[in-house]
Phi, psi and omega in degrees: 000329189282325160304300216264327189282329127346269197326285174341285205296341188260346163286320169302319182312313184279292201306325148320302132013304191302345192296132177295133183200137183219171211199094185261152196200170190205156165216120184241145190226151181333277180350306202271330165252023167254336193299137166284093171265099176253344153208163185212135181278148188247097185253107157266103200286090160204182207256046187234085173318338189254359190259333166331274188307307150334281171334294175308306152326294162311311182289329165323309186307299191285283165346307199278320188272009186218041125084001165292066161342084182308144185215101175306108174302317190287359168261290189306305171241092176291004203248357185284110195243157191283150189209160172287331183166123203260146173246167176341332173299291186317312213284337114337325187279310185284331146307318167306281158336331203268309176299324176302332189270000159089032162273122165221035181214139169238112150268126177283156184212082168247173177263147167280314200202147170225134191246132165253133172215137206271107214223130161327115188290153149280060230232140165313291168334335185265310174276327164329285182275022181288348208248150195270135194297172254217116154238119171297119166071012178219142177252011177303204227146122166272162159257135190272157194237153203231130163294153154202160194219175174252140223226120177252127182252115172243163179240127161260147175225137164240124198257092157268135219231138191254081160342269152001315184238113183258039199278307177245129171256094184229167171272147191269012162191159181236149157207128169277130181226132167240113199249113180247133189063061156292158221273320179204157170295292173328313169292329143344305192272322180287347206251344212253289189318325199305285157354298183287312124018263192319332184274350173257303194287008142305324186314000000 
């Protein structure tokens, strides 16, 4: 009996996973919340051109109303086209650029990381077969079989980053959304936006 309930308790567990969640954090560093942010360039790094401009657009938006000058990457550098990974060279060069239009605060806006994980369904087929049926007179053994479904968890980040200052190269504030099973992308992206918000409005 103590077996089969294990099966339970470890099929609720899982199967409890499944639920939609966004679990959002923040890092604000001295620097940043001594910093003059009297403008900031707005980059939403992915290689999907409409979500860019959107993103960018919207945070424009928020910016302007927290007394922020704005700067759209999809405005300022259209020739900047998105890549997986720049090299030093690039990346030097777009600091150079940045300085020149007289920018010196970046929010960077990318996904860190997005994971599918094969999880228990909640299904009657599942508490069904959790307990093993009852064999006489046989020591064979089966694997027992599950419904499951897939669980995608992404983590986003917006990053603000001080050119300007080259003592460390870290960001002086973050704000982290980490979301599993969201309901929709598109909610996704307002509950991100939400986020990111909340991190100028603190100052």
């Amino acid at each position: 009996m103590k077996i089969a309930m294990r099966y339970v308790l470890v099929l609720l567990s899982l199967s409890s996973c499944t639920s939609s969640k966004l679990l959002p954090s923040q890092y604000v560093s001295d620097a940043f919340k001594e910093a003059s942010l009297d403008r900031i360039l707005i980059f939403g790094n992915t290689e999907d051109k409409e979500l860019q401009n959107r993103f960018e657009n919207k945070m424009a938006v928020i910016m302007q109303a927290e007394g922020i000058v704005p700067y759209k990457m999809h405005e300022v550098f259209p020739d900047v086209v998105y890549k997986e990974e720049r090299t030093q060279t690039e990346i030097e060069q777009f600091i150079v650029n940045c300085k020149s239009k007289n920018i010196d605060k970046i929010l960077f806006a990318s996904r860190k990381s997005m994971t599918v994980d094969t999880v228990l369904s909640k299904s009657l087929r599942n508490y069904m077969n959790s307990l093993e049926p009852l064999r006489m007179g046989s020591s064979s053994s089966q694997d027992l079989s599950y419904d499951k479904k897939e669980i995608v968890t992404y983590i986003i980040e917006a990053a603000v980053y001080d050119i300007a200052s080259t003592s460390e190269d870290k960001p002086i504030a973050t704000t982290t959304l980490k979301a599993v099973a969201p309901k929709s992308l598109d909610d996704l992206e307002n509950k991100f936006i939400k986020a990111v918000e909340k991190l100028f409005k603190r100052r």
